[in-house]
C-alpha positions, 0 to 999 in steps of 0.5 A: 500500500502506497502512503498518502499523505493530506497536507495540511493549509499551514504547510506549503505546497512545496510538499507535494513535489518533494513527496512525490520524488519519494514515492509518496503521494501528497495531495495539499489541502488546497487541492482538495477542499476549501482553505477555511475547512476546520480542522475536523472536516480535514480529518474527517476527510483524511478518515473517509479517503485514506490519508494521513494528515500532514501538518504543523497544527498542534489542534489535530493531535488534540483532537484526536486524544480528545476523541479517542479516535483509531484514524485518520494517522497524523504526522505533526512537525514540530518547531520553525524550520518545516520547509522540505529542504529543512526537515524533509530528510527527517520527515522520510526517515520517519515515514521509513521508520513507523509505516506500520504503525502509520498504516494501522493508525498513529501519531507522528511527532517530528522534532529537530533531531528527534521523532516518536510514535504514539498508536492510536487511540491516545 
């Protein structure tokens, strides 16, 4: 199975290419649905189409923890730098390193120097 990843308004573009060169199929929320979406209609759509949502927002991993929610998967970048030429090395190795537990419904917490998996539900 291929990863897809939404990403989310607050990053750029500029994902999309960059995870495409890696196999992976990003889709900008900008592509999909309306910019001034909430929150909860990105997940909901991430959930219905089998995505993973991709972003810099912190309100997604507490909405799943309030929820209790298995899916969508949310991977959060955490810190200034979230452009792909900053961060875009880490991201992939993180794709690399918690795929399973992507693919069966986790949150991914990227940070300079450091990432970690939570397995939903929170």
């Amino acid at each position: 199975m291929t990863l897809r990843l939404i990403i989310d308004i607050n990053l750029s573009p500029e994902w999309v290419p960059f995870l495409a060169e890696a196999g992976v199929i990003g889709r900008h929320w900008a592509q999909v649905g309306d910019p001034t979406a909430t929150d909860r209609e990105i997940m909901a759509w991430a959930s219905t189409h089998g995505y993973t949502v991709f972003t810099h927002d912190l309100d997604f991993s507490t909405m799943l923890a309030l929820t209790h929610a298995g899916r969508p998967s949310v991977i959060q970048l955490r810190g200034p730098r979230v452009l792909p030429e900053q961060i875009g090395g880490p991201l992939l190795a993180s794709l690399r390193r918690f795929r399973a537990d992507l693919e069966a419904g986790a949150l991914v917490v990227i940070e300079p120097g450091r990432s970690r998996v939570r397995v939903l539900p929170l």
